[in-house]
N, C-alpha and C positions, 0 to 999 in steps of 0.2 A: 428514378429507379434506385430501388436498394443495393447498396454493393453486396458481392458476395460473403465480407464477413459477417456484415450485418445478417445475411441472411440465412449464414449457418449458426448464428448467435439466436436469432430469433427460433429455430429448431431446437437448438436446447435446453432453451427456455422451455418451447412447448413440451419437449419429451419428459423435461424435469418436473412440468407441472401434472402434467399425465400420469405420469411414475407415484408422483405426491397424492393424487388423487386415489389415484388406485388402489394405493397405501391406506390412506383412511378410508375408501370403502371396506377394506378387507379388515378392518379394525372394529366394526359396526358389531357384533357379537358381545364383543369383548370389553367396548365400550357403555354397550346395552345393563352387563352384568356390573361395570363397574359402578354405574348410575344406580343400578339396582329398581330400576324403570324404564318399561318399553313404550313410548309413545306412539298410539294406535289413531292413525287418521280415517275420518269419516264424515259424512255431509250431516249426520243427522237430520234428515229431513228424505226418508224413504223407508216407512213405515212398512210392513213391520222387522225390517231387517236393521235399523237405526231409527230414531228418535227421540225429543226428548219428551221426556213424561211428568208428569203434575209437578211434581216434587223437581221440574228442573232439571232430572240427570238422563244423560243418554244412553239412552238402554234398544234392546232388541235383539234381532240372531246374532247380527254381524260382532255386536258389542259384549254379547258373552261366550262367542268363539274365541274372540280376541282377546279376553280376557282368560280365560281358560287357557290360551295359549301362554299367556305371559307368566302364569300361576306355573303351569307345568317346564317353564324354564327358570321359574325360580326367580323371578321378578317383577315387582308389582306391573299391572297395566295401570296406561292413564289415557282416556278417551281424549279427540284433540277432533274439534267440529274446522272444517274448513267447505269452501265453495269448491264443486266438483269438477269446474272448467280450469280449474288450477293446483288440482290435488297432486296430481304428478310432479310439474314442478315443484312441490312445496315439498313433498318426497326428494327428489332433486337436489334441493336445497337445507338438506338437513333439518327440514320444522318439525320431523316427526321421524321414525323409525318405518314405518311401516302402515299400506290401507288396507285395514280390514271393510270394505266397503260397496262389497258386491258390485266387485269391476269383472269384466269380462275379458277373458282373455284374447289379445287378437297380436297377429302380427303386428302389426306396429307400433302396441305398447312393448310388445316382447325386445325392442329396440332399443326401449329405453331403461325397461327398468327386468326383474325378474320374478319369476311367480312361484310361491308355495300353493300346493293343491292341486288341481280344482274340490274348493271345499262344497261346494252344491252347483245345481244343474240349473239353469233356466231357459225361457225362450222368446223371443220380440212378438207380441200382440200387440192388436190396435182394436182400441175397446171406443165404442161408441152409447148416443143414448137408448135406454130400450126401444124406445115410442121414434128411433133417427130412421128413415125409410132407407138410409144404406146399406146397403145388403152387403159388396166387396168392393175391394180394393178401389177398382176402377170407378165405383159411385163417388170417390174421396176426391176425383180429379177436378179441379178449380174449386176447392174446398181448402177449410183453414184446419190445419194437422198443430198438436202440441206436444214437444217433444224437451227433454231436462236439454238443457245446455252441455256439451262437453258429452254426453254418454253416444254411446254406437249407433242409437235409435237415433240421432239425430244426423248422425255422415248417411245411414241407409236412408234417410229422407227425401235428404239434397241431394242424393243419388237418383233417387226415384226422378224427382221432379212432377212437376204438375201441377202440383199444389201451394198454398201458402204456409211458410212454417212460422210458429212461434216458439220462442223456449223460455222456459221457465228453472226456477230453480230446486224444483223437487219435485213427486208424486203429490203432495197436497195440494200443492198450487195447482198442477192437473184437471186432479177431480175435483178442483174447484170452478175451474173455469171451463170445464165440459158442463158442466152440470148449471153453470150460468150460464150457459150456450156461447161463450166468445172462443170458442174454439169446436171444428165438426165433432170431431178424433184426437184422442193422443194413442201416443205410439211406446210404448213399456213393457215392463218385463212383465211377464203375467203373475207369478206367483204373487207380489205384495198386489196385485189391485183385485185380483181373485179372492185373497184374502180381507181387503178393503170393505168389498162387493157383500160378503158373507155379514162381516158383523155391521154395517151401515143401512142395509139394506137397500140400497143407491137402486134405483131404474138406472142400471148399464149395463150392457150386454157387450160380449167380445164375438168380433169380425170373425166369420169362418175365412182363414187367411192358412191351408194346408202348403204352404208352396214359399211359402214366406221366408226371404233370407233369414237368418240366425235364429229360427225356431226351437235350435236346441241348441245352446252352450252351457260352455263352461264357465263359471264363476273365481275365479282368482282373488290369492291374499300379493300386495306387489310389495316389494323391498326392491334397495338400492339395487346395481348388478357388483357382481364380484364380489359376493360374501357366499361362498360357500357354507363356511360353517352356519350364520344364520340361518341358510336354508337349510339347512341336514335339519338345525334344532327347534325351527317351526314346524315343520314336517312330520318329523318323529313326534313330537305334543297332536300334531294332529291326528297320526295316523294311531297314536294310543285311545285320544277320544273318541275316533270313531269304532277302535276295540272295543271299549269297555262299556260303550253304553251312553256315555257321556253327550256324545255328537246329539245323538237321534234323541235324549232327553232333553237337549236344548230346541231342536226343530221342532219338536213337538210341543213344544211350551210356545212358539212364536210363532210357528207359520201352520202347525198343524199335520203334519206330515214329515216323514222321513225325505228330504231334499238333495241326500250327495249324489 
């Protein structure tokens, strides 16, 4: 057993590293400006809100909100691709400033980290083949469902139960593997496979599913916690682009429609 000096020693330490911490979150602003670069995390690989494009660069909504955002605080942005089941902690761990990345808001991120926005709306579909005799939900039961690793669509799965889940690391991988048939169903935000669906012209159709957990959220930009001013000054760049015009001329160049 520890003595008790040890053990009010060991409290100091932690309160002095807490304290330390806390310190340099609330430094994140300020350090942003001194760099004179905001590093914008994202999976690039969730078409058409991230990806990359011929020429190799990561472009789409998420990637010139973010960029836009970083222009109107006055410091360049820099795109930063990471895998989505570890975005948070990479956040966390200072790899990056901030995920523009069309994360969803939910309690239990709100625990870890803090959110500017909601910069757009989405909602959880499950999109199947046209020609798939599945009609609902319940046709899915002892059937194999594909769902991204790490996103929401995948905790409401294994919640559900019933079925076999697969994950994968993006929307392409998806519609690809629906469409080879190793998977019945994936389970996704509708707006990018809606959009997918249009220009591909895929035989896939989406599940009448009125009833369906998370059918409407909120899409979230996440920063560290305890930087207030960060978020006063993502915010404000956002809520000026959604003033001016700016917002709905980038939604409309990528998905098609006004999305906040």
């Amino acid at each position: 057993m520890k003595s008790l000096l040890s053990g009010i020693a060991a409290a100091g330490l932690l309160i002095a590293s807490a304290f330390a911490v806390s310190s340099a979150m609330a430094e994140d602003l300020e350090a942003i400006k001194s760099a004179g670069t905001m590093k914008i995390a994202m999976t690039g690989q969730y078409p058409p809100f991230n990806f990359v494009n011929d020429q190799n660069e990561v472009v789409g909504f998420d990637a010139s909100v973010g960029m836009e955002i970083a222009k109107r605080m006055g410091v360049e942005g820099e795109i930063v691709t990471t895998a989505w089941d570890g975005i948070i902690a990479g956040l966390l761990a200072n790899k990056f400033d901030t995920i523009v990345g069309s994360m969803t808001i939910t309690p239990e991120r709100e625990k870890a980290v803090d959110f500017v926005g909601p910069y757009y709306h989405a909602g959880r579909a499950v999109f199947v083949m046209e020609d798939a005799e599945v009609q609902a939900l319940d046709d899915l039961k002892g059937k194999t469902l594909g769902v991204t690793l790490g996103e929401t669509h995948e905790k409401w799965a294994r919640e559900q139960g019933g079925w076999d889940i697969r994950t994968y690391k993006g929307l392409p991988e998806l519609m690809l593997e629906l469409k080879a048939g190793r998977v019945d169903a994936i389970v996704v935000d509708n707006i990018p496979v809606m959009v997918a669906i249009k220009e591909t012209g895929d035989k896939i159709r989406r599940l009448d599913t009125p009833d369906i957990e998370g059918g409407s959220v909120a899409i979230g930009i996440a920063i560290r916690k305890d930087n207030p001013e960060l978020k006063a000054a993502m915010q404000a760049a956002l809520d000026e682009m959604m003033e001016d015009g700016t917002y709905e001329k980038i939604a409309m160049e990528w998905v098609g429609s006004d999305i906040r």
